[in-house]
C-alpha positions as CSV (number, residue, x, y, z in Angstrom):
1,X,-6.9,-9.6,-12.5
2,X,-3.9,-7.0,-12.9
3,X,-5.8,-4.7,-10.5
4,X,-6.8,-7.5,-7.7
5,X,-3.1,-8.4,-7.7
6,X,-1.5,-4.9,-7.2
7,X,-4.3,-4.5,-4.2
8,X,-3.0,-7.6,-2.3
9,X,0.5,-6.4,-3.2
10,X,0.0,-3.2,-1.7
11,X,-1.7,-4.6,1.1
12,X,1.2,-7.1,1.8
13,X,3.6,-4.0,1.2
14,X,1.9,-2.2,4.3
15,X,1.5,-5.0,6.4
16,X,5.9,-5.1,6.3
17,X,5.8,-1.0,7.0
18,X,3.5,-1.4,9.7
19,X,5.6,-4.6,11.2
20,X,8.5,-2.2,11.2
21,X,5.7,-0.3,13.5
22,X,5.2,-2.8,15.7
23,X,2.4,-4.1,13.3
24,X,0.2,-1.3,14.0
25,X,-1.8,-0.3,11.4
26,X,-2.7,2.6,13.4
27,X,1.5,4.1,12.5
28,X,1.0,3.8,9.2
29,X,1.0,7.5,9.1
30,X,3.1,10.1,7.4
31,X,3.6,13.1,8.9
32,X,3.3,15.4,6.0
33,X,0.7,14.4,3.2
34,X,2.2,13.8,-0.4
35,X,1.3,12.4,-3.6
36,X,3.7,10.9,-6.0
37,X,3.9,7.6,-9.1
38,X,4.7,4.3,-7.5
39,X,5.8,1.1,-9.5
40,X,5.2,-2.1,-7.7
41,X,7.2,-5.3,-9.6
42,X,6.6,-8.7,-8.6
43,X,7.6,-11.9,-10.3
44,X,4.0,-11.5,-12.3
45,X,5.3,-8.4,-14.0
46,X,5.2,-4.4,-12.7
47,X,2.3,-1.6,-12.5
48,X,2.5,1.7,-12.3
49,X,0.0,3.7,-10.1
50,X,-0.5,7.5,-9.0
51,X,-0.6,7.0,-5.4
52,X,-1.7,9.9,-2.8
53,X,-1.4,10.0,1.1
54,X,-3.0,12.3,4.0
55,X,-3.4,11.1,7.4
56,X,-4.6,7.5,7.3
57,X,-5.8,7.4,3.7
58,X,-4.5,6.4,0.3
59,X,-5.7,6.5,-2.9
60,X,-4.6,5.0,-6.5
61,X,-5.1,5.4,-10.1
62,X,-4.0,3.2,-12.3
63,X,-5.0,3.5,-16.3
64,X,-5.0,0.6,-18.7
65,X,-6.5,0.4,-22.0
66,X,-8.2,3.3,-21.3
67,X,-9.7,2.6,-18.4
68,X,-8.8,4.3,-15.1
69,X,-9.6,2.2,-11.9
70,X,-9.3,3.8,-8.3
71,X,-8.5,2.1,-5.0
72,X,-8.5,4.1,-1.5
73,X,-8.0,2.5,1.4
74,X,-9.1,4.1,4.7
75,X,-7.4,2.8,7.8
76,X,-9.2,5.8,10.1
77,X,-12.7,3.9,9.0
78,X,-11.4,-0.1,7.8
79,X,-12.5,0.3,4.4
80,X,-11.3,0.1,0.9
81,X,-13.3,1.1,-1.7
82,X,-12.9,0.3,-5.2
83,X,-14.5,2.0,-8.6
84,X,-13.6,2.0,-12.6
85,X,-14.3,5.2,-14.9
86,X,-15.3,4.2,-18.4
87,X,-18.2,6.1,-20.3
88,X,-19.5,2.8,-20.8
89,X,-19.6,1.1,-17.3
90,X,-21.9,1.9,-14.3
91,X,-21.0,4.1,-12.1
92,X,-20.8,1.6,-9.2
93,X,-18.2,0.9,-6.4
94,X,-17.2,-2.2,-4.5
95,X,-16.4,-2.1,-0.7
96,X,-14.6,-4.3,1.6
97,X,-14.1,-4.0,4.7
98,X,-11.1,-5.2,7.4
99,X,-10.4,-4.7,11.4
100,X,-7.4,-1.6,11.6
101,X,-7.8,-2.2,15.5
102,X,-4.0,-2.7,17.1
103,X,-5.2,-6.0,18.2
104,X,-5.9,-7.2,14.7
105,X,-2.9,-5.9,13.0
106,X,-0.7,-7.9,15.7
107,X,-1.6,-11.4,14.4
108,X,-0.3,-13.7,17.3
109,X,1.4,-15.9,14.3
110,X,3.9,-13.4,13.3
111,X,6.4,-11.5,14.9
112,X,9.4,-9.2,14.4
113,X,12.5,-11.5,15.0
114,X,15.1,-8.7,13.3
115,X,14.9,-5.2,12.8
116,X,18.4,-3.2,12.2
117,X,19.0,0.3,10.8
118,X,21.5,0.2,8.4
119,X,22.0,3.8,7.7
120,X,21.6,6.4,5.6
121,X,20.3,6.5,1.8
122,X,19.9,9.5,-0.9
123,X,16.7,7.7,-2.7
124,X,15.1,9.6,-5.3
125,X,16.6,13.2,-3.9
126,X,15.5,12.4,-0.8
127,X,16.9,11.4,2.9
128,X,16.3,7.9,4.2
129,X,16.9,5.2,6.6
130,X,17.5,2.0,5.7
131,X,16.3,-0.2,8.0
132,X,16.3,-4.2,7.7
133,X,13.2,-6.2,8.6
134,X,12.7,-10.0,9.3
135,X,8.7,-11.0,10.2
136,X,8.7,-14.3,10.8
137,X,5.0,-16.8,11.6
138,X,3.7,-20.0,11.1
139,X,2.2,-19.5,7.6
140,X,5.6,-18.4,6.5
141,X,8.3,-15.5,6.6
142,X,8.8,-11.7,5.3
143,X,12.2,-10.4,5.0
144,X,13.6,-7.3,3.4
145,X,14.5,-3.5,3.6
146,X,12.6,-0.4,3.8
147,X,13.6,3.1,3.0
148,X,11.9,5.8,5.4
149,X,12.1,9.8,5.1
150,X,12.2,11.3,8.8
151,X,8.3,12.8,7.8
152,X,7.2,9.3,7.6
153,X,7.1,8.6,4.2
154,X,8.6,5.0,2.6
155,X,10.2,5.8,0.1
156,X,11.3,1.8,-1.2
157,X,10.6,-1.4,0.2
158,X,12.2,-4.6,-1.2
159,X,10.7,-7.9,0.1
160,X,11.3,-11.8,-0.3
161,X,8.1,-13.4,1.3
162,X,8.6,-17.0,1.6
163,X,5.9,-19.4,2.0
164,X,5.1,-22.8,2.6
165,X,5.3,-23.7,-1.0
166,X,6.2,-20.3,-2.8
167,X,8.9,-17.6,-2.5
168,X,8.0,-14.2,-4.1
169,X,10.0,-11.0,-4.7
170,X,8.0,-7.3,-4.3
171,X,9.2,-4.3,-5.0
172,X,8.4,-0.8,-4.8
173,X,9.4,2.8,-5.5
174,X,8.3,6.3,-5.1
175,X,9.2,8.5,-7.7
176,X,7.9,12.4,-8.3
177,X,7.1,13.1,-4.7
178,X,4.9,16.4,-4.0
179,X,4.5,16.9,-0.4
180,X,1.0,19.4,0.4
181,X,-2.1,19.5,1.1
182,X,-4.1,16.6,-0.5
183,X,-8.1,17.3,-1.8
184,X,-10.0,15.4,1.5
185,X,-12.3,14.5,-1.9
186,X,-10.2,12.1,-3.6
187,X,-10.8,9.4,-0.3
188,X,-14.0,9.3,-0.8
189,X,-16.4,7.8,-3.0
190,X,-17.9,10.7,-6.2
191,X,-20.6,11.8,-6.1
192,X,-23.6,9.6,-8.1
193,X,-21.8,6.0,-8.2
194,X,-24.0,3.2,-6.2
195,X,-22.5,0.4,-4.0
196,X,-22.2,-2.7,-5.9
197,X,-21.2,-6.7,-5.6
198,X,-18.1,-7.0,-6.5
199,X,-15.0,-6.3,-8.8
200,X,-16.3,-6.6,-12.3
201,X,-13.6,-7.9,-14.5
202,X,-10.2,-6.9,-12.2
């Protein structure tokens, strides 16, 4: 459950970043690729993932109870595939798929109703702007700040997304950032695991 939660976080974490865009999934990338550790925290608790970018990929680890389960997502392709290692489990991966077209990351029921730079921020040793973001739609609103290196990369976003009947606080941080080239091998599925029906347990 853990892991099903930090996917939709992350998910509704790039949504914002691409809002600031102009809610084009097609922005969301860096222009340098990276890898670093990024804690999410929501009002559920926090998780702590090894995260890595190139292009318009991600990938992340996370281990618990010794168990490591992977997530990339592929914007290029619409895809996320998603996989556990364990010596005991089969080697099988689930795969769902979403539109990464412009016209279906501009949902006609939200829109940008403030976007502001507030300035400069040391984060984490490095540069950002600050820039405050207000999506607003019918299902409900997304308001917060995002911190941006000039290569692309978002460093911290805070978020308050406020629903019909439920307001939520997201956070998250990149810490230990290693800009270079990233293995084109790690956003893709290993070698040997089989397509299967669905997260088993997360």
């Amino acid at each position: 459950m853990i892991f099903k939660l930090k996917i939709g976080v992350v998910l509704t974490m790039l949504l914002f970043a691409a809002a600031a865009h102009a809610l084009d999934f097609s922005l969301m990338k860096p222009k340098v690729e990276f890898s670093a550790v990024m804690t999410i925290e929501t009002g559920e608790g926090s998780v702590v993932t090894k995260v890595y970018r190139a292009d318009q990929m991600e990938r992340e680890e996370m281990e618990m109870s010794g168990m490591k389960s992977v997530s990339v997502i592929r914007f290029d392709k619409g895809i996320t595939w998603n996989w556990e290692v364990m010596p005991f489990l089969p080697k099988e991966y689930d795969e769902t798929r979403f539109n990464p077209t412009p016209d279906d990351s501009r949902p006609k029921e939200y829109s940008i109703t403030e976007q502001t730079v507030v300035g400069k921020e040391i984060v984490n040793g490095l540069e950002t702007t600050k820039t405050k973001v207000v999506i607003s739609g019918k299902k409900g609103k997304y308001a917060g700040f995002m911190w941006t290196t000039d290569s692309g990369i978002t460093v911290k976003t805070d978020v308050l997304s406020v629903g019909a009947n439920k307001k939520e606080r997201m956070r998250m941080e990149l810490n230990d950032i290693k800009i270079g080239k990233i293995d084109r091998a790690l956003f893709e599925v290993p070698p040997g695991y089989k397509k299967g029906s669905g997260l088993r347990g997360w």
